[in-house]
C-alpha positions in Angstrom: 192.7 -212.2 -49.8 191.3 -215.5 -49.0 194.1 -217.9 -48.6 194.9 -221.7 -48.1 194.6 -225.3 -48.8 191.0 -225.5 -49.0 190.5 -222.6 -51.6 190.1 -223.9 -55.2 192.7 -223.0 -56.9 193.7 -223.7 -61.0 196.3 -222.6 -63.2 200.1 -222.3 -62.7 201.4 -223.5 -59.3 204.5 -220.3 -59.8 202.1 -217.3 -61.3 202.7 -214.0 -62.7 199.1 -213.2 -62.4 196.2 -214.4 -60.3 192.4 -213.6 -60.9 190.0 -214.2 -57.8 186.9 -215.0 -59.2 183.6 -214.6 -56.9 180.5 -216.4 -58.6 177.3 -218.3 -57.7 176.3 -221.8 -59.5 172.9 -219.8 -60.7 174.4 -216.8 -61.8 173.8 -216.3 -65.8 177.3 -214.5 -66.2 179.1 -216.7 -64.1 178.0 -219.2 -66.6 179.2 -217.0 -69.4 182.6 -216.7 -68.0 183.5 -220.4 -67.1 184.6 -221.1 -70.9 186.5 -217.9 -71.6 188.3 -218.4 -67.8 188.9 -222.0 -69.0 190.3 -220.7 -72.4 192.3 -218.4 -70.8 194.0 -220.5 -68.4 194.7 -223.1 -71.1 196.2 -220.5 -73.5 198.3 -218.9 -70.6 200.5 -221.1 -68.2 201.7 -217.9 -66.2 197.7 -217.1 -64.9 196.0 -218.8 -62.0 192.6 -218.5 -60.8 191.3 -218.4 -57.1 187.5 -219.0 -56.9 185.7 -218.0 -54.0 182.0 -219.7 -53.7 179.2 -216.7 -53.3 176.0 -218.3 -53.4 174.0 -215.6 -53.2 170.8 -216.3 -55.5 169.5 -219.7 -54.5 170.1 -222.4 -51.3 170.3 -224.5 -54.5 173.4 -222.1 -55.2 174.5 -223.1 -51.4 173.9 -226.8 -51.7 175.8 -226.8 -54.7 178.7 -224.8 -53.6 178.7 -227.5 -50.4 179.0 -230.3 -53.0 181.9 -229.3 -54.9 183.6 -228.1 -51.4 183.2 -231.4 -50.5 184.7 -232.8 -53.8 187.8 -231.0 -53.3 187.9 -232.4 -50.0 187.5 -236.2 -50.8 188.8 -235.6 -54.5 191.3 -232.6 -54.5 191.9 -230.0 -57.4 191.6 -231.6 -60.3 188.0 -233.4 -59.8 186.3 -230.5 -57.7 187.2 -227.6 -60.9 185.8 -230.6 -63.3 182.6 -230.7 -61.2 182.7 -227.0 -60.7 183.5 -226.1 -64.7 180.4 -228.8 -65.7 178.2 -227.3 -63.2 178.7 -223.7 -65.0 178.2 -224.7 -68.4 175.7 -227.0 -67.7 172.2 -225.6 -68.6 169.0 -224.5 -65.9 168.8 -224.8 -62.2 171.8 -225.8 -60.7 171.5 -227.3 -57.4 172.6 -230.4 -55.0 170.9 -233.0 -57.3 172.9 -231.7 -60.6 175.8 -231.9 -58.7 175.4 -235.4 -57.5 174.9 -236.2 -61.4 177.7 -234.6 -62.6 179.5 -236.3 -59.9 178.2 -240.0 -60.6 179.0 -239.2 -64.2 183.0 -238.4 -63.2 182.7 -241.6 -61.7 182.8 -240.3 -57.9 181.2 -241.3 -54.8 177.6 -239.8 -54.8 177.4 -241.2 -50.5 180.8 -240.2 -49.8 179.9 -236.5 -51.4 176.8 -236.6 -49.7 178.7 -237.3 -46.3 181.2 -234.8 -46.5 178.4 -231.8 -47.1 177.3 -232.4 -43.7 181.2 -231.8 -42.5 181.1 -228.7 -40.3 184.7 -227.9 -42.2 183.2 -228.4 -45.8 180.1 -225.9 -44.6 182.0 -223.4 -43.0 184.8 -223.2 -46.2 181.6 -222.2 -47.8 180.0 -219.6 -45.3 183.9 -218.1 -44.7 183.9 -217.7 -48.5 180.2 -216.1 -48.4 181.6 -214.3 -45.6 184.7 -212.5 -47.5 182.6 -211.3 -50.3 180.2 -209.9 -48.0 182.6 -208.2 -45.5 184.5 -206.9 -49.5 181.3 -205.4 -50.2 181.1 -208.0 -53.0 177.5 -208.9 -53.6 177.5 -209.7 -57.1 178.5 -212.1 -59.4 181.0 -212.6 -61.3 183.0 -210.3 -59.3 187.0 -210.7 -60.4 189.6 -209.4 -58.5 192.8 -209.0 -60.7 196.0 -206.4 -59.7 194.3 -205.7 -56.7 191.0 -204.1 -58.6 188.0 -205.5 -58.4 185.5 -205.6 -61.2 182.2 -206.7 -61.2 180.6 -208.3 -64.4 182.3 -210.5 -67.3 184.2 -208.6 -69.7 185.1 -211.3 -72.7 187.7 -212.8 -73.6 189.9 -210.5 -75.2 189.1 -208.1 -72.6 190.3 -210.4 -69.8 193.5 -211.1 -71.9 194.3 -207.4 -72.0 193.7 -207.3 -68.0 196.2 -209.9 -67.8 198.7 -208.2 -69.9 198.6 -205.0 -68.3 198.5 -206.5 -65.1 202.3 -207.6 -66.4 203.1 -204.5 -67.9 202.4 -202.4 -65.2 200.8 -204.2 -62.2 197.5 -202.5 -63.0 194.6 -203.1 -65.3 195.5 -199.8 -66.8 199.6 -198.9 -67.9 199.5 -195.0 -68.2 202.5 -193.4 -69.8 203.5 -196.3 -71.4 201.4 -195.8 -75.1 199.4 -198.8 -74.2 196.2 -198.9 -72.7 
């Protein structure tokens, strides 16, 4: 599993549960998810999320996974998962030039983040994440890895929550012989 500083990374700092999430700015379902993932990390301080740039549909999808790389590496954590969460819900194209605006509106550099995207380290944390879900065989988005099972698609909610809860129980996405599935 992709590990390290430069990975975005929300949620508790000590968790019970992690969910690797694979998406691509463009991607319809990713867009779907970010809410619920944002719900469920504010309802549940024991979860954390990895997320793992795959722009796979657009080099719109690339620039913009280059800006918010680049945000986490000027801004840190906190800024780059604002820019990344606004980017998802926002609606239409997503690409460089949304990016910069979302950015401008959080009040951050547009020529710094503009600089930093040409960094050959802010390029290649993009192409080594690209990389991973290619080498996994993970070619579409969302793809969530959760109890070492991946899954491909969003599931909802309540679904996700029940992931999570097994994933407790039993270290699985499905307890047998417990009555619960």
């Amino acid at each position: 599993m992709l590990e390290g500083p430069r990975l975005l990374a929300v949620g508790s700092k000590d968790p019970d549960v992690t969910i690797v999430e694979l998406f691509d700015y463009n991607c319809g379902y990713c867009k779907r998810a970010a809410a619920g993932i944002d719900e469920l990390l504010q309802s549940d301080s024991r979860v954390r999320l990895a997320l793992v740039n795959n722009p796979i549909l657009s080099a719109e999808s690339t620039r913009a996974a280059e800006a918010q790389a680049a945000v986490l590496a000027l801004y840190g954590v906190e800024p780059a998962y604002q820019l990344h969460q606004s980017l998802l819900l926002s609606r239409g194209q997503v690409d460089e030039r949304r990016a910069f605006e979302i950015a401008q509106f959080m009040g951050l550099d547009r020529a710094r983040i503009a600089k930093a995207m040409t960094d050959p380290k802010v390029i290649s944390y993009v192409q080594d994440q690209k990389l991973f879900a290619s080498e996994g065989h993970l070619r579409i988005t969302p793809t969530f890895i959760m109890a070492q099972v991946a899954f491909v698609g969003w599931p909802g909610v309540p679904t996700m929550f029940r992931f999570v809860a097994a994933a407790r129980r039993c270290g699985s996405l499905q307890c047998s012989g417990t009555g619960q599935n």
